[in-house]
C-alpha positions as CSV (number, residue, x, y, z in Angstrom):
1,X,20.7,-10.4,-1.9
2,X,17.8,-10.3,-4.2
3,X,17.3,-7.8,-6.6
4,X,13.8,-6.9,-5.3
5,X,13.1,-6.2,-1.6
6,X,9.5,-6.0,0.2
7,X,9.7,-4.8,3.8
8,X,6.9,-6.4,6.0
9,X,6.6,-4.3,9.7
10,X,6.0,-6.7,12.3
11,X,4.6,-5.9,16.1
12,X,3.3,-9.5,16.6
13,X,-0.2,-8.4,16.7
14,X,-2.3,-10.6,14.3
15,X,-2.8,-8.1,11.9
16,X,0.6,-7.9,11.4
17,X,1.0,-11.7,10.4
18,X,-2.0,-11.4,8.7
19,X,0.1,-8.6,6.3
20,X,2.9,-11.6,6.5
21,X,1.0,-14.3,5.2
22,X,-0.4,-12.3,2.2
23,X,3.3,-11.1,0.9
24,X,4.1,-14.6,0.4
25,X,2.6,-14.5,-3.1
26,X,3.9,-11.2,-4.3
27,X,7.7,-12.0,-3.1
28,X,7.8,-15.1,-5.1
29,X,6.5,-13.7,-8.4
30,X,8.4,-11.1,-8.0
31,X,11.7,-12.7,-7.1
32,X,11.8,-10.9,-3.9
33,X,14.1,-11.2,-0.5
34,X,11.4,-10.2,2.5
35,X,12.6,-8.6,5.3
36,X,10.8,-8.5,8.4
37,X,11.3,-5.3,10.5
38,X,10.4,-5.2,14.4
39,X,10.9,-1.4,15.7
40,X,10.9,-1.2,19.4
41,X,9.0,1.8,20.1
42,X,11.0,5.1,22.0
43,X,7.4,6.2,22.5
44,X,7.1,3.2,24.9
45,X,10.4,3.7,26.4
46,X,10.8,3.0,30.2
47,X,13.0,5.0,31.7
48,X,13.4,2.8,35.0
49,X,14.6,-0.4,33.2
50,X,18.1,-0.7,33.2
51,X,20.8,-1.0,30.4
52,X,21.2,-4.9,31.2
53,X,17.3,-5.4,31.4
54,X,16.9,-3.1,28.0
55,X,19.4,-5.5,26.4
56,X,18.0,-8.6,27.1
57,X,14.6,-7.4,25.8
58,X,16.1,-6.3,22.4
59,X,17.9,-9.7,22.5
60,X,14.0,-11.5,23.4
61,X,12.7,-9.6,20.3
62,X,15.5,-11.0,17.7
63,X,15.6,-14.4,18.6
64,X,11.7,-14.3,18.4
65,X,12.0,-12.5,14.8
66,X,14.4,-15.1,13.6
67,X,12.3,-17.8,14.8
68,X,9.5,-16.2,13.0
69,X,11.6,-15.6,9.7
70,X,12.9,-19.3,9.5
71,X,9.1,-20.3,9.9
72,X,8.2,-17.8,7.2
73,X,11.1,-19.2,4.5
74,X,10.2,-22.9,5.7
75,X,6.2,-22.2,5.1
76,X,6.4,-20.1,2.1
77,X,9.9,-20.8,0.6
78,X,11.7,-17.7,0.1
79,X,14.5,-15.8,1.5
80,X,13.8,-13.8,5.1
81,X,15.8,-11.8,6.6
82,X,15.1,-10.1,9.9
83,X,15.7,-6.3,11.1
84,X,14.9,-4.8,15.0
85,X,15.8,-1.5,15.5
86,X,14.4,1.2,18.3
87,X,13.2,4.3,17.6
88,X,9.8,6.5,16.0
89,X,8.2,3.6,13.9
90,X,7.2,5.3,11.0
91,X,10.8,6.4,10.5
92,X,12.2,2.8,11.2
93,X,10.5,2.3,8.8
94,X,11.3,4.7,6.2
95,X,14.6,4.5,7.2
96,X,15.0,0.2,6.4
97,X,12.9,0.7,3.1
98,X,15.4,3.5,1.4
99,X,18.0,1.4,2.6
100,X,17.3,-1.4,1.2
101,X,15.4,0.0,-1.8
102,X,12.2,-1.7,-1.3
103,X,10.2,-2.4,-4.0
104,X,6.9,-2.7,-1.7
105,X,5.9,-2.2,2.6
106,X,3.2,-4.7,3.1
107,X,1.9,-3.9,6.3
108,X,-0.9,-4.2,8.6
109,X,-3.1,-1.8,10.2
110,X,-6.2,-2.3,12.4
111,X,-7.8,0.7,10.4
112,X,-8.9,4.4,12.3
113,X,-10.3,2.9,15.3
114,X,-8.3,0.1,16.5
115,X,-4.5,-1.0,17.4
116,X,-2.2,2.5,18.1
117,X,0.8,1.1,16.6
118,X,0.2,1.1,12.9
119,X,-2.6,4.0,12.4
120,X,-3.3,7.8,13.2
121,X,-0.1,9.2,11.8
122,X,2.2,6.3,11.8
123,X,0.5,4.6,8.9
124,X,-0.1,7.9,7.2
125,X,3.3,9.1,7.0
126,X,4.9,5.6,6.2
127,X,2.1,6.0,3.4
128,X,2.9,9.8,2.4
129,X,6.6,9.5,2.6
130,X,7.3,6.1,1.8
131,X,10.1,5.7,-1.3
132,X,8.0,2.7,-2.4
133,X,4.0,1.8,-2.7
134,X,2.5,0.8,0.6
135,X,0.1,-2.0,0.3
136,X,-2.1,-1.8,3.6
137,X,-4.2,-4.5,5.4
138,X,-7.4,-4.4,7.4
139,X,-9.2,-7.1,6.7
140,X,-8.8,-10.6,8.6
141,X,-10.0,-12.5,5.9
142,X,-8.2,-12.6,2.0
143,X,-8.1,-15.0,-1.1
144,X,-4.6,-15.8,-1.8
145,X,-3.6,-14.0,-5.0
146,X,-5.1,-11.0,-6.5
147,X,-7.7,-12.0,-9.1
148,X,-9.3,-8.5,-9.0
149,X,-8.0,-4.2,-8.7
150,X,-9.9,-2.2,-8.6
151,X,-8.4,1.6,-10.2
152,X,-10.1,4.6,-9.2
153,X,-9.5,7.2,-12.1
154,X,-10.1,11.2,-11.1
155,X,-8.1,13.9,-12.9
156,X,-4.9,14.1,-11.7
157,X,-1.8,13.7,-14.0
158,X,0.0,11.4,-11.4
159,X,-2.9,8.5,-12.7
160,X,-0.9,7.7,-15.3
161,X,2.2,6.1,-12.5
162,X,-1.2,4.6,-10.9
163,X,-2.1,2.6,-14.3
164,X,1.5,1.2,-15.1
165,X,1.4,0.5,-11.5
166,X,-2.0,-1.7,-12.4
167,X,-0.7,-3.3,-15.5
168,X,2.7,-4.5,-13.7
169,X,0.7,-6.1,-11.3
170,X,-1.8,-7.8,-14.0
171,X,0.8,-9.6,-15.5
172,X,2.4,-10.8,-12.5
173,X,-0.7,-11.9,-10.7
174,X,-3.3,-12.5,-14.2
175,X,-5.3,-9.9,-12.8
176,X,-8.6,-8.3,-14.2
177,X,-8.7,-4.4,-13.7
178,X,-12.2,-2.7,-12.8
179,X,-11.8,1.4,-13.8
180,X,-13.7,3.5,-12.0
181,X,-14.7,6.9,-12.0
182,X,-16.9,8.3,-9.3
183,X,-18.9,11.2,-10.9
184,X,-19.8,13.5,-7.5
185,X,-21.5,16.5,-9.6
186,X,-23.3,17.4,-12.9
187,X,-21.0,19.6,-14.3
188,X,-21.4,18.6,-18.0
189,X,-16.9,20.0,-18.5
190,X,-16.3,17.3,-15.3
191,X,-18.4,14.3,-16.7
192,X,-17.2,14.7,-20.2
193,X,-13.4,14.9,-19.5
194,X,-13.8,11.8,-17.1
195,X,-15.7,10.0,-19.6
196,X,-13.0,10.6,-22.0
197,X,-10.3,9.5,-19.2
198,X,-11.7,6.6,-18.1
199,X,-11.9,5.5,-22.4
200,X,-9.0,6.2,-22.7
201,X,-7.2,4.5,-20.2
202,X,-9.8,1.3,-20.7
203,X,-8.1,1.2,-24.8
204,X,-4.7,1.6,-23.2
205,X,-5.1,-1.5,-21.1
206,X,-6.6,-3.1,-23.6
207,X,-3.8,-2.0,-26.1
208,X,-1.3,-4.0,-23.3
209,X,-3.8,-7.0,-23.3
210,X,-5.2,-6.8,-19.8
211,X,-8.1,-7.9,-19.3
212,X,-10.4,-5.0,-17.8
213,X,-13.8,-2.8,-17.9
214,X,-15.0,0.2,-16.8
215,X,-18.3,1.8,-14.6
216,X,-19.3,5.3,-14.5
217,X,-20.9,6.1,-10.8
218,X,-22.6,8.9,-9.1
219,X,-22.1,9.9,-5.9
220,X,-21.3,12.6,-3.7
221,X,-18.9,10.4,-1.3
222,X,-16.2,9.1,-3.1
223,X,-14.7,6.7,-0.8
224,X,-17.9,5.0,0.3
225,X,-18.5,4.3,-3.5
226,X,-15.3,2.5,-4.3
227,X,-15.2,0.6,-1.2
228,X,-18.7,-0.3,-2.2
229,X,-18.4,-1.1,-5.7
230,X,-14.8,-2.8,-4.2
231,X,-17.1,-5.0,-2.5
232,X,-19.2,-5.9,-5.3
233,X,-16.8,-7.5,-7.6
234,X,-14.9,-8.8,-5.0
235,X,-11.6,-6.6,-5.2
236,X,-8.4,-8.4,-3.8
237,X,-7.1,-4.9,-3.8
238,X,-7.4,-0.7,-4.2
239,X,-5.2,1.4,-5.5
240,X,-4.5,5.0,-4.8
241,X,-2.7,7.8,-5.2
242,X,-1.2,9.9,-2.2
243,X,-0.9,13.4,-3.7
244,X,2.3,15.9,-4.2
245,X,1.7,19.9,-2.7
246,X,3.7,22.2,-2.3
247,X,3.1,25.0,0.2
248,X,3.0,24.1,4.0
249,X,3.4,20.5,3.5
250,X,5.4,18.6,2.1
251,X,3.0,15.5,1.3
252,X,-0.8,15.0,1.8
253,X,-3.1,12.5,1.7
254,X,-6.4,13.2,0.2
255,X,-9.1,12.5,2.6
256,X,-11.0,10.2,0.0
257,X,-7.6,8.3,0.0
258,X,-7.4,8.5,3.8
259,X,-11.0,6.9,4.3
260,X,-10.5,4.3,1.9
261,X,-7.5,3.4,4.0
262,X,-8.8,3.4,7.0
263,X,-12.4,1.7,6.1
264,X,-11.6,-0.8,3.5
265,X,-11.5,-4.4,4.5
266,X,-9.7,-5.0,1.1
267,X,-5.9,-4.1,0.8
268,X,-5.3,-0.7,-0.1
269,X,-1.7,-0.1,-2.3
270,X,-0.9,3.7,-2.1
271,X,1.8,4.6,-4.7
272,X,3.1,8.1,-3.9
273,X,4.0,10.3,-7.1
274,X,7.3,11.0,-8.8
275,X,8.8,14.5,-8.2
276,X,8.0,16.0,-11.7
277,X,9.7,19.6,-13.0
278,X,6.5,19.7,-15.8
279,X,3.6,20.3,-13.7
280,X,2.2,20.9,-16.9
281,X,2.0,17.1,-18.4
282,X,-1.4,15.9,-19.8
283,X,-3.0,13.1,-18.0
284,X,-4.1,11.6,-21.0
285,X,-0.6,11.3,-22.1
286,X,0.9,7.3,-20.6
C-alpha cells in the first residue's frame, strides 16, 4: 500500500465524481493510493426488504464501485481501491479515514441548499472531526491543477498549521498564494496587529520561495469578501481553519468558515487544528 492515502466518498451523484475527477492530480503528486468509499445509508434503511434482497443490493453497490475504480486507475493511472460499508455516513467516513491514515477526504457536496447526503451535518462533522484536511467541492466547473490559494489570515494561533499547509501544497502543485486579511472594524489595536500578521507571514513565504502577495480588505462580512476576492483572481482553492473549544463542544466551525463552505464554487480545504497543551503560543511564531 501507498504511503499516502486520500479517501474520496462516493454516492454516485455527479457531484461526487466531479470530487473524483479533481483528486486525480493531487494523488499523483503526492504518491497517493485513492480509495473510494460508498456508505449505504442506515438512515435509508428499509425495514421490509429482506436479508437476501439487502445482500444483493450491497453486492449491486461493490461490483458497481469496482467497475468505477478500475475506470478511475485506467483513466488517471493510479492505484484504487474500493470500500462499501453501511452505517451514519459521516462516521463511515471518519471511521475509513483513521483507518487508513488519510492524508486528505476529497469530497463533494451540493453546498446548503441542495443534495441531503453530503451537507447540513454530515459535511460538517466529516469537516470538524475529520483526522485529516477536508477539501470540499461545489462547483461543477474546475481547472485541472491548482495555479492559485487563496489564505485567509485572522488572529488565531492555529494559522500558522494553515500556512505550512499552503506552502506544502505550493511546491507540489507550483502554486501562487493570495493572503488576505479581511479588516471588519476600525479598531486601530485590530488593524495594526493584522497588518503586522499578514507581513509577516508574506516574508515567511517569501523566505521559503513561494511565490505570493497580499491585500488588506474592509468589510463587515467576512465570508462574502473572500469568496469575492476568491473570485477575482481566480482561486483553484480556499483554505480554512475549523476551530478547537473547549466547553460544550467538542469542535466548532466558525460560521464565516461554514458560509464559505457552503457558498463557494471554488474548493474549500478545511484543516482542523492540532490538540495543543500551550494555549499560550504566539501566532507570529511558524
Amino acid at each position: 500500500m501507498a504511503k499516502n492515502r486520500i479517501l474520496v466518498p462516493i454516492d454516485f451523484s455527479d457531484q461526487s465524481f466531479i470530487a473524483l475527477e479533481q483528486s486525480y492530480n493531487l494523488s499523483r503528486l503526492t504518491n497517493a493510493e485513492l480509495f473510494l468509499l460508498h456508505v449505504i445509508d442506515e438512515a435509508f434503511h428499509m425495514p421490509f426488504i429482506g436479508a437476501k434482497e439487502d445482500k444483493s443490493m450491497e453486492k449491486k453497490v461493490q461490483k458497481a464501485m469496482e467497475r468505477l475504480a478500475d475506470e478511475t486507475s485506467s483513466k488517471a493511472g493510479i492505484e484504487v481501491q474500493v470500500m462499501v460499508s453501511k452505517g451514519k455516513i459521516y462516521e463511515e467516513i471518519q471511521k475509513a479515514a483513521k483507518k487508513l491514515k488519510c492524508s486528505f477526504i476529497i469530497m463533494g457536496t451540493a453546498g446548503s441548499t441542495g443534495l441531503k447526503r453530503f451537507i447540513g451535518s454530515n459535511a460538517l462533522r466529516v469537516i470538524r472531526e475529520s483526522p485529516c484536511p477536508v477539501i470540499t467541492i461545489k462547483g461543477k466547473k474546475h481547472r485541472s491543477g491548482c495555479k492559485d490559494i487563496v489564505l485567509p489570515l485572522d488572529l488565531q494561533k492555529e494559522t500558522k498549521e494553515k500556512v505550512s499547509k499552503a506552502i506544502e501544497l505550493s511546491k507540489l502543485f507550483g502554486s501562487t498564494i493570495h493572503l488576505i486579511t479581511i479588516l471588519p472594524n476600525d479598531d486601530e489595536f485590530i488593524v495594526n496587529k493584522l497588518t503586522r500578521q499578514l507581513q509577516q507571514v508574506r516574508e515567511f513565504l517569501e523566505e521559503h520561495k513561494v511565490p505570493c502577495d497580499s491585500e488588506l480588505i474592509e468589510g463587515d462580512d467576512i465570508a462574502e469578501e473572500v469568496v469575492k476576492y476568491s473570485k477575482k483572481v481566480k482561486a483553484d482553492l480556499i483554505m480554512v481553519m475549523t476551530q478547537q473549544e473547549m466547553d460544550w463542544t467538542d469542535m466548532f466551525i466558525s460560521p464565516a468558515a461554514q458560509t464559505i463552505i457552503n457558498s463557494s464554487d471554488i474548493p474549500v480545504l478545511s484543516i482542523r487544528p492540532m490538540e495543543r497543551k500551550d494555549t499560550t503560543a504566539s501566532v507570529y511564531q511558524y
